[in-house]
C-alpha positions in Angstrom: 133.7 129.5 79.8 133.0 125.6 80.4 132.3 124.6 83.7 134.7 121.5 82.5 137.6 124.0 82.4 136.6 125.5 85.9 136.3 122.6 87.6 139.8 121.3 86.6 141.0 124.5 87.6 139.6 124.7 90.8 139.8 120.8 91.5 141.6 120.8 94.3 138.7 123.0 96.2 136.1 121.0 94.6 137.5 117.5 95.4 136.8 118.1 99.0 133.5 119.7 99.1 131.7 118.7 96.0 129.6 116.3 97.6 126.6 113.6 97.8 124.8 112.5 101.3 125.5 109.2 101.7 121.5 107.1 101.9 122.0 107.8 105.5 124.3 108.2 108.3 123.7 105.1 110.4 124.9 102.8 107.1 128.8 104.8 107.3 128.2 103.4 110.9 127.4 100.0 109.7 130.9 100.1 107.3 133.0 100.7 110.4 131.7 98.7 112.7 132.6 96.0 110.2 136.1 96.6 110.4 136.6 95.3 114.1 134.5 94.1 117.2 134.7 97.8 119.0 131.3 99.4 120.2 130.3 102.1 118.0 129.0 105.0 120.9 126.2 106.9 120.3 126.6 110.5 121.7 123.6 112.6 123.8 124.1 115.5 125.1 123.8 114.1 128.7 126.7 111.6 127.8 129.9 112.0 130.1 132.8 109.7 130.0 136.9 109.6 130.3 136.9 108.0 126.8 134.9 111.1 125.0 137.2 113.3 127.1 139.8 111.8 125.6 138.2 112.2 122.3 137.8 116.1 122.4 141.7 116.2 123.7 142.5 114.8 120.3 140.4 116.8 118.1 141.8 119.5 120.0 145.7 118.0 119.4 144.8 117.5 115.9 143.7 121.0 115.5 147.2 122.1 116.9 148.7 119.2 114.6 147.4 120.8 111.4 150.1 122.7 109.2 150.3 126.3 109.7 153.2 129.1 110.0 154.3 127.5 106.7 154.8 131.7 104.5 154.8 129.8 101.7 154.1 126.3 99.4 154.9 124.6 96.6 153.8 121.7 94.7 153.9 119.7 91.6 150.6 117.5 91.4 149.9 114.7 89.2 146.2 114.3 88.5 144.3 111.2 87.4 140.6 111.4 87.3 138.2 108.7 85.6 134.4 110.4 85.6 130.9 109.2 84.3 131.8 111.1 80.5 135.8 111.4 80.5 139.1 110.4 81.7 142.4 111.0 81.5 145.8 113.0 83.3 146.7 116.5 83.6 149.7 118.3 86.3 148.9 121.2 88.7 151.6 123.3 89.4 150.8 125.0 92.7 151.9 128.0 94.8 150.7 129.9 98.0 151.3 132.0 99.7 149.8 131.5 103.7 146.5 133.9 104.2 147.4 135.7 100.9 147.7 134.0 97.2 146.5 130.7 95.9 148.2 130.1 92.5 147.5 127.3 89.8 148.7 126.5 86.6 147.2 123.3 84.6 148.6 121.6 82.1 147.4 119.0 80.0 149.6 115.4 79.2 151.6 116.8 75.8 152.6 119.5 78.7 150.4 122.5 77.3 149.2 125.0 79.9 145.5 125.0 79.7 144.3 127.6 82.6 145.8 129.5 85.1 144.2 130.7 88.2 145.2 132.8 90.9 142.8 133.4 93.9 142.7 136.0 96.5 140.9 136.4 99.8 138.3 138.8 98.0 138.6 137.2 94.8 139.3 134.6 91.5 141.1 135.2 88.0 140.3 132.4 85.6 142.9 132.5 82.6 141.5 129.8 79.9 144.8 129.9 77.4 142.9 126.9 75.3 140.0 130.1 74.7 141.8 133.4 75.4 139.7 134.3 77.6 139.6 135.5 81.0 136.7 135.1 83.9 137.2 137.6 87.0 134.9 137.3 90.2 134.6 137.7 93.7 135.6 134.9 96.1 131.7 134.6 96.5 132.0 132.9 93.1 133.0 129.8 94.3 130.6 129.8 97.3 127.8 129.9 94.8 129.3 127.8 92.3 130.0 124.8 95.2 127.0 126.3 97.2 128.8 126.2 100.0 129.6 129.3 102.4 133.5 128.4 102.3 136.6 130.8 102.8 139.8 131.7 100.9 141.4 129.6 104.3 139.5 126.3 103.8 140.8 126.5 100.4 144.4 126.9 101.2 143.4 124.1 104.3 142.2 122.1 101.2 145.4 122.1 99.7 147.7 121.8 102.4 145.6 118.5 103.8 144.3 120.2 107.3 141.0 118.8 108.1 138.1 121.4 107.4 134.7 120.8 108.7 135.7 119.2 111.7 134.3 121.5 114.0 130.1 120.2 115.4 128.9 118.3 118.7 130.3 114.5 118.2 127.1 111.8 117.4 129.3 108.7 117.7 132.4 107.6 117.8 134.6 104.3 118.1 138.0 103.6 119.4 140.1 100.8 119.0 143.9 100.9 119.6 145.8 103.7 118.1 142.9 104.9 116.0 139.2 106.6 116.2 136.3 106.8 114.2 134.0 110.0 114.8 131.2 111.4 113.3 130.6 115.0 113.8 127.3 117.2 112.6 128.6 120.3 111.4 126.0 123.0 110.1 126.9 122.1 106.4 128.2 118.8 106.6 128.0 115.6 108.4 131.8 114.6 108.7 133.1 110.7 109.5 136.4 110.9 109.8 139.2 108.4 110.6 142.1 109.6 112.9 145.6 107.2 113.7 147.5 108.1 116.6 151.7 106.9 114.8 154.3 107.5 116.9 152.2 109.8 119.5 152.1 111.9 116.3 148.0 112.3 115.0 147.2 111.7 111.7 144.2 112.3 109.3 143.7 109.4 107.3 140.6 109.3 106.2 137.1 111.8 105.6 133.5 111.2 104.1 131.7 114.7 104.1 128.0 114.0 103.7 125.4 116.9 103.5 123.9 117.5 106.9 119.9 118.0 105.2 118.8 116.5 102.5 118.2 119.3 100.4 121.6 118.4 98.6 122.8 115.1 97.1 126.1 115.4 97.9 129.1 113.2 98.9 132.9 112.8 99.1 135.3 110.3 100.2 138.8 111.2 101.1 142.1 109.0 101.9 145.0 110.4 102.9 148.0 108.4 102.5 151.7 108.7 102.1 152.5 111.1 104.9 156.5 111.9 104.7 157.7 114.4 107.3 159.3 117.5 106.2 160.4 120.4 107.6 158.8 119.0 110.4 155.6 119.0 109.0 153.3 115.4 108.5 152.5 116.1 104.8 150.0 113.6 103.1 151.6 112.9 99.4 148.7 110.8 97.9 144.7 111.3 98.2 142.6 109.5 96.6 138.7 111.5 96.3 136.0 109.7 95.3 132.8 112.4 94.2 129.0 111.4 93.2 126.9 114.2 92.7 124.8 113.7 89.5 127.9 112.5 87.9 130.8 110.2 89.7 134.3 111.3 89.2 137.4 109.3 90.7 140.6 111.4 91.3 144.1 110.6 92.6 146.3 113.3 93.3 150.4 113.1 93.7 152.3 115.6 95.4 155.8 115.7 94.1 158.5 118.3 94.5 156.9 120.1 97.4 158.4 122.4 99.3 157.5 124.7 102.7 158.9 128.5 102.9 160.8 129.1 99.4 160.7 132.4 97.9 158.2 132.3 95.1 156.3 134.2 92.5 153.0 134.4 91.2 153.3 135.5 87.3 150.0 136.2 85.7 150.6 138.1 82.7 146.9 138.6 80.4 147.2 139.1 77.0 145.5 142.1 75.2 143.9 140.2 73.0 141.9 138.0 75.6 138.5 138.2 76.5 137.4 138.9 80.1 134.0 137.2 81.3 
């Protein structure tokens, strides 16, 4: 089976941690502090302030701000992506259930269903309807695929919008009114993310994940925009991803006709006459 067709399939887990290192970390420092005249604070362990106490209370709130307790989610997801080789749009129809099911069906603009995927916590059915064929693996799959040790929760986390890799000692930070910049040195990734208190209510709004060696070229640039509350949940309805690994690939992804706690199901009938990889 094409890696093309797993990618799209899965490219809502890749979008997030396919990534390049940025040349090096002090030039995302460079890019914020052009934004506005606040001092960019470089962070030892020795340093002690009220201002990084107040930082780690709002990673801490934005922790308890992430979307959880939500059974179940639905979501119709327009896809635009322009890459190195090919472009073009395709729909994701998504379902989940919370700590249980991930469920994707993809189809293509003259609305044919190209793949369906369902992934578990111990593992991943690929259904290729363009090949009639079928690829079933272990969860580990993907980690060795994205080379990355990540779990069947930072892949629902992925979809949702919760921050993943946010958790590392802090190496500098900046805040100005009602926002902060932090970067954070996680064992896989370097993380710089951008955080707006609105309304008292904390916000993700944006993340570049950058490998934290440089064994990997990896990088990934998220925005999250378009947050509408619903069922009293901050949902983030359009993110743009920008990806250069040895290829670039630019994708913006629409959320439409989402919807928290419905009863769903999770067909995934296989044909006979398919072949399983």
């Amino acid at each position: 089976m094409k890696k093309f067709g797993i990618f799209f399939t899965c490219f809502l887990v890749i979008f997030a941690v396919s990534c390049k290192t940025a040349k090096k970390a002090q030039r995302v420092q460079k890019q914020i502090a052009k934004k506005d005249t606040a001092k960019i604070v470089l962070v030892t362990p020795n340093t002690q302030s009220i201002e990084l106490d107040s930082l780690h209370d709002m990673l801490s709130e934005l922790d308890k701000h992430q979307i959880k307790g939500y059974s179940t989610f639905s979501a119709k997801v327009k896809v635009d992506y322009q890459g190195t080789n090919n472009n073009g749009q395709a729909t994701a129809n998504i379902r989940m259930r919370e700590d249980s099911i991930i469920w994707i069906s993809l189809t293509g603009p003259f609305g044919i269903e190209g793949y369906r995927v369902m992934i578990q916590p111990d593992s991943i059915l690929l259904m290729d309807k363009l090949h009639h064929t079928v690829l079933h693996k272990s969860i580990d799959y993907l980690q060795k695929i994205l080379e990355i040790p990540i779990s069947f929760n930072d892949l629902q986390n992925i979809i949702i919008g919760n921050p993943i890799f946010i958790q590392g000692p802090i190496s500098s930070y900046k805040h100005t009114p009602h926002r902060w910049y932090v970067s954070i040195e996680g064992k896989i990734f370097k993380n710089f993310i951008t955080v707006v208190d609105n309304n008292r209510k904390l916000i993700l709004k944006h993340s570049l994940l950058q490998d934290s060696t440089i064994k990997q070229n990896r990088k990934c640039d998220i925005t999250y925009s378009g947050y509408q509350l619903k069922d009293d949940k901050h949902f983030s309805e359009t993110r743009k991803i920008s990806i250069s690994d040895k290829t670039n690939l630019e994708i913006k992804l629409q959320f439409k006709d989402y919807n928290f706690g419905l009863p769903l199901s999770f067909p995934f009938s296989i044909p006979k006459s398919y072949d399983w990889k």
